[in-house]
Gaussian input, Z-matrix of N, CA and C with variables (Angstrom, degrees):
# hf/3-21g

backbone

0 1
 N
 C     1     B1
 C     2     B2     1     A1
 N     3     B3     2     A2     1     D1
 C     4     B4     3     A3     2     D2
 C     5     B5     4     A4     3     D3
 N     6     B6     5     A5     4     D4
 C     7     B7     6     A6     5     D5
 C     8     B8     7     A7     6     D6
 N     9     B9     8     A8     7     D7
 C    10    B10     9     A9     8     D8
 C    11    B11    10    A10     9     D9
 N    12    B12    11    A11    10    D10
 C    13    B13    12    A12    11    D11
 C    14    B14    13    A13    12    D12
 N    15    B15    14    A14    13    D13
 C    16    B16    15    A15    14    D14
 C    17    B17    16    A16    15    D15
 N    18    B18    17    A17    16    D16
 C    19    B19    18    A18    17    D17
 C    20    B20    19    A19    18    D18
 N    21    B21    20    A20    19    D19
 C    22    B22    21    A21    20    D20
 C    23    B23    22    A22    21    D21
 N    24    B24    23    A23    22    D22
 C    25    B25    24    A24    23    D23
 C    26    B26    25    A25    24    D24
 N    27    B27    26    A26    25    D25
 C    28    B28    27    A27    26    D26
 C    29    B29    28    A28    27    D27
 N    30    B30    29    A29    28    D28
 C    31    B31    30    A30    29    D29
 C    32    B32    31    A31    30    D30
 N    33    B33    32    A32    31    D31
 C    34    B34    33    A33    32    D32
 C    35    B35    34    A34    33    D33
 N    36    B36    35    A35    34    D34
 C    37    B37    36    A36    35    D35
 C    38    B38    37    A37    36    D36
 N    39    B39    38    A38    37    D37
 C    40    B40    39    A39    38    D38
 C    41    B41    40    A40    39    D39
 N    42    B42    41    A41    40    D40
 C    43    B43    42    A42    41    D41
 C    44    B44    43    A43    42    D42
 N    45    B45    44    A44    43    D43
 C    46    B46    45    A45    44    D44
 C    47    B47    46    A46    45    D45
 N    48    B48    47    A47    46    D46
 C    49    B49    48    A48    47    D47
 C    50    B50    49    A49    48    D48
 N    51    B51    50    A50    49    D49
 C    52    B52    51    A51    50    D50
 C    53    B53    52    A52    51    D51
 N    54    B54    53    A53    52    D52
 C    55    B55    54    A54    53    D53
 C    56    B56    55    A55    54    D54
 N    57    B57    56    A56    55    D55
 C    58    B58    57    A57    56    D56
 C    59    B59    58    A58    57    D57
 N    60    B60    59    A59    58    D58
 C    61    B61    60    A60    59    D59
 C    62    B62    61    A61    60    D60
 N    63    B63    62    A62    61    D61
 C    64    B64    63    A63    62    D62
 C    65    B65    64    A64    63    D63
 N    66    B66    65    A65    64    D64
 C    67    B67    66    A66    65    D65
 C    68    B68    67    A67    66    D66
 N    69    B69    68    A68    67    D67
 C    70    B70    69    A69    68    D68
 C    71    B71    70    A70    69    D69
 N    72    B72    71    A71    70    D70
 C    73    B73    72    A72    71    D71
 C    74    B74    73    A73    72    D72
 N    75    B75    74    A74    73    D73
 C    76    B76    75    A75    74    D74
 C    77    B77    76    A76    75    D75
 N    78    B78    77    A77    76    D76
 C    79    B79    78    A78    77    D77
 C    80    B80    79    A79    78    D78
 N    81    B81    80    A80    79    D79
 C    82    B82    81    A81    80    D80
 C    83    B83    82    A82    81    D81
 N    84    B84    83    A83    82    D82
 C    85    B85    84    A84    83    D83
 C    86    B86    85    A85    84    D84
 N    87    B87    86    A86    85    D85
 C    88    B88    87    A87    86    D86
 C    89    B89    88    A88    87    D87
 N    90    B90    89    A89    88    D88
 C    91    B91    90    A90    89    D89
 C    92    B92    91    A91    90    D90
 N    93    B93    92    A92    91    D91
 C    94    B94    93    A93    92    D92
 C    95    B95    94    A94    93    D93
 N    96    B96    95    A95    94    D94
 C    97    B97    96    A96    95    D95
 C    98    B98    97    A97    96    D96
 N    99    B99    98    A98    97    D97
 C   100   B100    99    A99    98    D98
 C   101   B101   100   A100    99    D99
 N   102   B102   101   A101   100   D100
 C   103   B103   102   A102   101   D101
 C   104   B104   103   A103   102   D102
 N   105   B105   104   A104   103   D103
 C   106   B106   105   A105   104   D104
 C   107   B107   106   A106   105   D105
 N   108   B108   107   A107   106   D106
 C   109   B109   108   A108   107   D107
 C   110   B110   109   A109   108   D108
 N   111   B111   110   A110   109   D109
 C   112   B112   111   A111   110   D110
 C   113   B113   112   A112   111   D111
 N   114   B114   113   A113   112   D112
 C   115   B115   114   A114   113   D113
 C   116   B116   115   A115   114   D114
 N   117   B117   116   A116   115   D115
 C   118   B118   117   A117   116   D116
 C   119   B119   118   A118   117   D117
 N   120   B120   119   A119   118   D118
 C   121   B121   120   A120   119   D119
 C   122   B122   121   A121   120   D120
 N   123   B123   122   A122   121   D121
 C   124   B124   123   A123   122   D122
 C   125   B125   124   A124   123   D123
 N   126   B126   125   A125   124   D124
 C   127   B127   126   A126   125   D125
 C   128   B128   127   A127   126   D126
 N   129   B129   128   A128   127   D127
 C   130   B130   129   A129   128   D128
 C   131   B131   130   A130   129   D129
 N   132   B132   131   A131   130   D130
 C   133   B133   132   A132   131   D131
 C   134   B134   133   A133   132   D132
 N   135   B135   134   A134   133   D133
 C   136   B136   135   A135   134   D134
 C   137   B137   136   A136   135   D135
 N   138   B138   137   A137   136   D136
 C   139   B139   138   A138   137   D137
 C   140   B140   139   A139   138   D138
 N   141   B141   140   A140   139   D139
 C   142   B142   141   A141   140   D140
 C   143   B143   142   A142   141   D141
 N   144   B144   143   A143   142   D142
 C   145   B145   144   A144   143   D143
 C   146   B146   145   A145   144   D144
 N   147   B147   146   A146   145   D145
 C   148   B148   147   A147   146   D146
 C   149   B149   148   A148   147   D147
 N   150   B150   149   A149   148   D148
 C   151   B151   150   A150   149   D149
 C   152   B152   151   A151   150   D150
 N   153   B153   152   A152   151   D151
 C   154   B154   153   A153   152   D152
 C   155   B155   154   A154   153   D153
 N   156   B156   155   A155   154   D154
 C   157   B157   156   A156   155   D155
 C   158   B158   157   A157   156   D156
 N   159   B159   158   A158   157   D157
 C   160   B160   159   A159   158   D158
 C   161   B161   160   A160   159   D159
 N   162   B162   161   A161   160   D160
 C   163   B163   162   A162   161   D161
 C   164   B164   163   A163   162   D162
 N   165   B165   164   A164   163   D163
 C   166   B166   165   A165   164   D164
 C   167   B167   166   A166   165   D165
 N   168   B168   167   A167   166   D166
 C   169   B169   168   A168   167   D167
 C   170   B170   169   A169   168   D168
 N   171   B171   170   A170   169   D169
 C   172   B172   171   A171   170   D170
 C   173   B173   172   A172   171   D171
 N   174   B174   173   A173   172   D172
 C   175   B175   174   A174   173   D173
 C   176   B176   175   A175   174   D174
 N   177   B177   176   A176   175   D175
 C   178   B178   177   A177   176   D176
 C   179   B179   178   A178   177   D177
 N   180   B180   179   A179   178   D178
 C   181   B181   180   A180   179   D179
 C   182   B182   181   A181   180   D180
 N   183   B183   182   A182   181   D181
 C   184   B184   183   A183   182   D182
 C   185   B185   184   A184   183   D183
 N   186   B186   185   A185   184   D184
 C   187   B187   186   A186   185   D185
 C   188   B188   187   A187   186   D186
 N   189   B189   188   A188   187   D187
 C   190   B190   189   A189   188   D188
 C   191   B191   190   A190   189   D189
 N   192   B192   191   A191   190   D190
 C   193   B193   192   A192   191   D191
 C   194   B194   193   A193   192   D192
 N   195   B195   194   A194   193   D193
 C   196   B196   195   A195   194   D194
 C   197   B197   196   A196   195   D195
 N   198   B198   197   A197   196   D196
 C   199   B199   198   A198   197   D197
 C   200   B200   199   A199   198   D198
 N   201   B201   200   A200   199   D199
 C   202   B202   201   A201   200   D200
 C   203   B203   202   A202   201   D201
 N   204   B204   203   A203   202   D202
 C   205   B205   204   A204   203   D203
 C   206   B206   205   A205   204   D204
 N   207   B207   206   A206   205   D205
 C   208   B208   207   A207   206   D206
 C   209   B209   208   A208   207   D207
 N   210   B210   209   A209   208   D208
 C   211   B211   210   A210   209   D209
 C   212   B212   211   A211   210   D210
 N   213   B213   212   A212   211   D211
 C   214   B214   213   A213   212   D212
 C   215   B215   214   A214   213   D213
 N   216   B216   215   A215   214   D214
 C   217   B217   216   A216   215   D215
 C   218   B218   217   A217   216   D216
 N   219   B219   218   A218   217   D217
 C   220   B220   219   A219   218   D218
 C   221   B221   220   A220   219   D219
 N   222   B222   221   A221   220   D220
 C   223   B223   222   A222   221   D221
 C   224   B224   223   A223   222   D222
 N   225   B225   224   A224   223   D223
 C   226   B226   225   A225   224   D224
 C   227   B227   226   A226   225   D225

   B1=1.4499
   B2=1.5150
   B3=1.3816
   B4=1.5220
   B5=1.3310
   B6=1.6756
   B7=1.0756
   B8=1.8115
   B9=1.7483
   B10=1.3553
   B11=1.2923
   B12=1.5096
   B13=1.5156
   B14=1.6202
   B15=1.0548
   B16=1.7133
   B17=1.4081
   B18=1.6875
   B19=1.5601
   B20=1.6056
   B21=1.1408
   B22=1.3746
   B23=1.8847
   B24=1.2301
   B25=1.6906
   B26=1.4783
   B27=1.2708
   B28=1.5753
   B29=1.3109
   B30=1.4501
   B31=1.1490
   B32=1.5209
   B33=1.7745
   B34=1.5075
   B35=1.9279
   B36=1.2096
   B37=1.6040
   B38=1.5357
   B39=1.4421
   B40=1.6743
   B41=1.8073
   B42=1.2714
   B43=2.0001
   B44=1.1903
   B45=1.2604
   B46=1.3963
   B47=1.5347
   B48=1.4552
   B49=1.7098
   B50=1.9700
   B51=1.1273
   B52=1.3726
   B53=1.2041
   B54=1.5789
   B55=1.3843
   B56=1.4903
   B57=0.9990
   B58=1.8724
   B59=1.8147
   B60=1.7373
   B61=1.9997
   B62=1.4903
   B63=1.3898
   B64=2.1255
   B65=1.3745
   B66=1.5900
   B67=1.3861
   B68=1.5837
   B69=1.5963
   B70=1.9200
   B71=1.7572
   B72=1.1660
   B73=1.3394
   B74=1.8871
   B75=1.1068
   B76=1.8061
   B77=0.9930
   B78=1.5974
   B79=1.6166
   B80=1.5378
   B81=1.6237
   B82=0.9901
   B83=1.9709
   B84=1.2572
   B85=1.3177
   B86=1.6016
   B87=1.3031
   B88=1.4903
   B89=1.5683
   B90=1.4496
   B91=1.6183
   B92=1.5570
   B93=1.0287
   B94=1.4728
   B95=1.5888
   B96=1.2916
   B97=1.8388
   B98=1.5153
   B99=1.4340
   B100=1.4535
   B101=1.6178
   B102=1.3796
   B103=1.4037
   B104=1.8250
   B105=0.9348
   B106=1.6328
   B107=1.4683
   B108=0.7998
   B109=2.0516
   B110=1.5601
   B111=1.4067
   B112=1.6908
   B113=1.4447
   B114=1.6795
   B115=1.4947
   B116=2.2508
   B117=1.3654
   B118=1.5400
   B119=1.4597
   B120=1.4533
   B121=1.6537
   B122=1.5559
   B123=0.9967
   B124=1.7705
   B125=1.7376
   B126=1.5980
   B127=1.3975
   B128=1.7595
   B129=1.4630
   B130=1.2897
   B131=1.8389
   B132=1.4255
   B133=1.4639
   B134=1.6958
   B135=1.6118
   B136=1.5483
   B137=1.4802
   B138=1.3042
   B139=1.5193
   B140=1.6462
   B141=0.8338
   B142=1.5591
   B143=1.3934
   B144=0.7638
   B145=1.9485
   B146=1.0077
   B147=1.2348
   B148=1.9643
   B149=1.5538
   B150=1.4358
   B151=1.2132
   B152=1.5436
   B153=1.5559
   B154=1.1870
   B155=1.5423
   B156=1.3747
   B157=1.6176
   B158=2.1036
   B159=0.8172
   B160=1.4313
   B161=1.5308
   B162=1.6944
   B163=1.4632
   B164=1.5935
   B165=1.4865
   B166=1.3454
   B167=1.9418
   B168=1.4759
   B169=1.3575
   B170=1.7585
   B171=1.3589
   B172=1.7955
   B173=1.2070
   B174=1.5915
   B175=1.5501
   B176=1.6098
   B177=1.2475
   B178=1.3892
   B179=1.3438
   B180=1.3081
   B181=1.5842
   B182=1.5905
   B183=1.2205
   B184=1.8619
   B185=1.6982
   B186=1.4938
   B187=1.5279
   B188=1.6925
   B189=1.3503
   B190=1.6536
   B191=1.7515
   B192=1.1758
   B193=1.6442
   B194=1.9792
   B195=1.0299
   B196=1.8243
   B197=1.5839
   B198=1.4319
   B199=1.2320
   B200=1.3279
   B201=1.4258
   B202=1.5470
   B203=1.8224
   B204=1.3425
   B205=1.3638
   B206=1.6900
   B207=1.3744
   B208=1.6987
   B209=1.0426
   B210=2.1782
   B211=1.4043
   B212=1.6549
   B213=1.1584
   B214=1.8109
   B215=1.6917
   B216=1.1957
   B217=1.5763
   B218=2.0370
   B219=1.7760
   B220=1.4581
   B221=1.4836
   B222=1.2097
   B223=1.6086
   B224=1.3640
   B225=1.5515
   B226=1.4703
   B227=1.0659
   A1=108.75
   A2=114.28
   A3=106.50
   A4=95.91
   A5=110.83
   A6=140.61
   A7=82.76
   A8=111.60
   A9=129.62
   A10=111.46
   A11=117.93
   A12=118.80
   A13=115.03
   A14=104.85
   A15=107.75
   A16=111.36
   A17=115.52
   A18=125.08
   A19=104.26
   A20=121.73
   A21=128.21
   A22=106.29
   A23=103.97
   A24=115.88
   A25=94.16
   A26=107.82
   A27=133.05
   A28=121.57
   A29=130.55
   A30=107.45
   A31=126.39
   A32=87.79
   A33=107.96
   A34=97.28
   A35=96.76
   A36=119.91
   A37=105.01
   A38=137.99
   A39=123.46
   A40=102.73
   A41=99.10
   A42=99.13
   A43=95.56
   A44=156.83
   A45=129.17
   A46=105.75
   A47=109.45
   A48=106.27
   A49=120.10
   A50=107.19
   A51=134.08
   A52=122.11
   A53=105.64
   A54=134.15
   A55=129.63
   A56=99.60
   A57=114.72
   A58=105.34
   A59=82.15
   A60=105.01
   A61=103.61
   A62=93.88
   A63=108.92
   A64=94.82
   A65=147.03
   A66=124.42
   A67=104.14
   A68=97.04
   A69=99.50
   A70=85.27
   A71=126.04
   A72=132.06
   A73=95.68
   A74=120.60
   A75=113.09
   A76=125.60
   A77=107.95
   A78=118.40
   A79=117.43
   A80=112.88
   A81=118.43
   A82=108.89
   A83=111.90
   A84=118.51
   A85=104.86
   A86=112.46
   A87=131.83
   A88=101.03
   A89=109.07
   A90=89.48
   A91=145.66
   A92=105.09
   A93=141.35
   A94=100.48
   A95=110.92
   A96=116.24
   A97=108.65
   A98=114.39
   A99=142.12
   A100=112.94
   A101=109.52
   A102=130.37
   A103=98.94
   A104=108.75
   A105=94.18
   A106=97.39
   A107=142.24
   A108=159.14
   A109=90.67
   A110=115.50
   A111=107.36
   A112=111.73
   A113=106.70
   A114=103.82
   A115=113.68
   A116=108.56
   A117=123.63
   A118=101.74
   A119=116.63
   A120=124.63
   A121=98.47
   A122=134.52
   A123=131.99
   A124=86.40
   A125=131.01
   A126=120.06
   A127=123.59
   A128=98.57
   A129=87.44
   A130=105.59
   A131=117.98
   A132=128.49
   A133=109.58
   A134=82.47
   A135=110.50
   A136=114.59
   A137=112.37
   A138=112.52
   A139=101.21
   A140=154.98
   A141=139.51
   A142=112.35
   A143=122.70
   A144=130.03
   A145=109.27
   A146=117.16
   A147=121.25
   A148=90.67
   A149=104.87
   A150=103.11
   A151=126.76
   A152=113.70
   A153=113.14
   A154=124.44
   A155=117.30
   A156=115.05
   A157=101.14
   A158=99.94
   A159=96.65
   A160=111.06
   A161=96.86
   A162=89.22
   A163=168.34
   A164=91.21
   A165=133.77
   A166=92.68
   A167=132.43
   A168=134.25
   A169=87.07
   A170=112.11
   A171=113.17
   A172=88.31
   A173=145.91
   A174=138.78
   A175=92.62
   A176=113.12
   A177=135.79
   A178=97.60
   A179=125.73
   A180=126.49
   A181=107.70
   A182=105.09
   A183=111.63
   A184=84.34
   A185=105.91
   A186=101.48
   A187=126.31
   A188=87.19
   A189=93.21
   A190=107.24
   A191=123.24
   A192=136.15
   A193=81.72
   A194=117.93
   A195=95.98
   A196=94.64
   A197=138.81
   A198=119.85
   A199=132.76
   A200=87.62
   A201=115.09
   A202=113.92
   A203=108.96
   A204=116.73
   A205=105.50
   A206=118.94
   A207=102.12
   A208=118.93
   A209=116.04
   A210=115.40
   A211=100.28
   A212=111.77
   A213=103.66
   A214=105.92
   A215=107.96
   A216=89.28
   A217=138.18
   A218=88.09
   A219=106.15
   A220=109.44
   A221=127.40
   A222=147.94
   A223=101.92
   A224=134.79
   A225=128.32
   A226=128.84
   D1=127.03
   D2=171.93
   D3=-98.31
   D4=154.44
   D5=-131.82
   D6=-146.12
   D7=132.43
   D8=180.00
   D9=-76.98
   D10=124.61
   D11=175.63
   D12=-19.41
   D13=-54.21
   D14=-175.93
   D15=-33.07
   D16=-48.04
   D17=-163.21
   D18=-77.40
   D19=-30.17
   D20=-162.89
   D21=-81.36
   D22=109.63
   D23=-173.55
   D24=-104.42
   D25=128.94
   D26=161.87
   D27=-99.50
   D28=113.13
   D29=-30.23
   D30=-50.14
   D31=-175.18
   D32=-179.00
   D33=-80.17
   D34=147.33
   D35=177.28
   D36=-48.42
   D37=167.61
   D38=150.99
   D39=-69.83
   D40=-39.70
   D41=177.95
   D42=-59.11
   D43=-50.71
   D44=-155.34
   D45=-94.54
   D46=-31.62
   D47=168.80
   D48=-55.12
   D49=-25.67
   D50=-174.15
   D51=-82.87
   D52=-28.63
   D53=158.59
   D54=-83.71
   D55=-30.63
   D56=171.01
   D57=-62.24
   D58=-63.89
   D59=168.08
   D60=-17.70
   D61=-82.64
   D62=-170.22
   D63=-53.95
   D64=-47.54
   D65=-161.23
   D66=-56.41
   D67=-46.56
   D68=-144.59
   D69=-76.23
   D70=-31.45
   D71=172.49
   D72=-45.75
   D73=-81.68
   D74=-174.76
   D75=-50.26
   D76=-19.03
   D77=177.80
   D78=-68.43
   D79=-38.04
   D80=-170.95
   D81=-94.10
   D82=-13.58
   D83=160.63
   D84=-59.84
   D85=-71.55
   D86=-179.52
   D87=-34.27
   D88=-59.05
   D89=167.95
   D90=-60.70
   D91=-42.05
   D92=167.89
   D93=-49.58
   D94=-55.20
   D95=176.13
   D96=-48.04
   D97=-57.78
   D98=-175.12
   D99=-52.93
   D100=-40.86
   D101=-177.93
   D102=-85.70
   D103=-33.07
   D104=-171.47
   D105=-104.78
   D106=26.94
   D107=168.98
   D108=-105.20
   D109=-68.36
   D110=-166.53
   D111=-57.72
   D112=-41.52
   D113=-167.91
   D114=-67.18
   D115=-37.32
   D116=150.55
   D117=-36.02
   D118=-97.68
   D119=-168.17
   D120=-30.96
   D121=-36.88
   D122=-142.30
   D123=-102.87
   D124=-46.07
   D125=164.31
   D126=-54.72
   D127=-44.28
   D128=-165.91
   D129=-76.52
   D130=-6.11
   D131=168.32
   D132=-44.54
   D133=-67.89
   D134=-179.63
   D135=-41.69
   D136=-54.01
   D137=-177.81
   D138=-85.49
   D139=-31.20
   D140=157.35
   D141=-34.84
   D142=-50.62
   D143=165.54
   D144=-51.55
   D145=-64.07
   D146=-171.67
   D147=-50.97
   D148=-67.00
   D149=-155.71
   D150=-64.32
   D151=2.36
   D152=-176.30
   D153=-87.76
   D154=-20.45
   D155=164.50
   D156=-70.37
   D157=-25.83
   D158=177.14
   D159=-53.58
   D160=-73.16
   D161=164.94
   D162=-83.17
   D163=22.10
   D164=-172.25
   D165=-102.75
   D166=-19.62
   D167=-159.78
   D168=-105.21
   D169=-34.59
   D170=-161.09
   D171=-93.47
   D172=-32.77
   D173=-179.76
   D174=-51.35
   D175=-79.28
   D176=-175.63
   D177=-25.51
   D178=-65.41
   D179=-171.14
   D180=-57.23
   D181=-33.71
   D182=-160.88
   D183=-70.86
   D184=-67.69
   D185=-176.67
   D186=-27.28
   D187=-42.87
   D188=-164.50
   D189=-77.39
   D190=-20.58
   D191=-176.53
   D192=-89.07
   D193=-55.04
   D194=-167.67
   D195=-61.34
   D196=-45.07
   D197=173.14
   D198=-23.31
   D199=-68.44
   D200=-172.92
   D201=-57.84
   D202=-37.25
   D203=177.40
   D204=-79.12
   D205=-40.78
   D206=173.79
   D207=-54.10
   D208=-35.27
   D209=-168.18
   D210=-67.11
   D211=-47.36
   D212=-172.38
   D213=-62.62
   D214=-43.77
   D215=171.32
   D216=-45.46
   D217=-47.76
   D218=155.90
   D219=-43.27
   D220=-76.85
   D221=177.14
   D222=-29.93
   D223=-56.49
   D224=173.99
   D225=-21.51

């Protein structure tokens, strides 16, 4: 927002210096938040991959034990 000559004090106030402070202060949280969200999203990416021959090997296994348990049931 620009702000009308009238408002603008030369210097700046300690309240508005104090106020600048806290913005660039949230700004750099706000980034920092943003940066440690991507670096999370981008691990848990990573391990979805790893982890997917894994769970494509334990389906396979699960399948093969429900086999095996219908055949003995049949067999009863």
């Amino acid at each position: 927002m620009i702000r009308p000559t009238s408002e603008i004090e030369y210097p700046a106030s300690p309240a508005q210096r104090h106020r600048a402070s806290m913005l660039a202060r949230m700004d750099a949280l706000n980034d920092a938040s943003r940066a440690l969200l991507a670096v999370i999203a981008d691990r848990i990416g990573a391990e979805r991959a790893a982890d997917a021959g894994r769970i494509a090997d334990l389906t396979k296994e699960q399948e093969r034990l429900i086999a095996n348990m219908r055949a003995m049931a049949r067999a009863a």
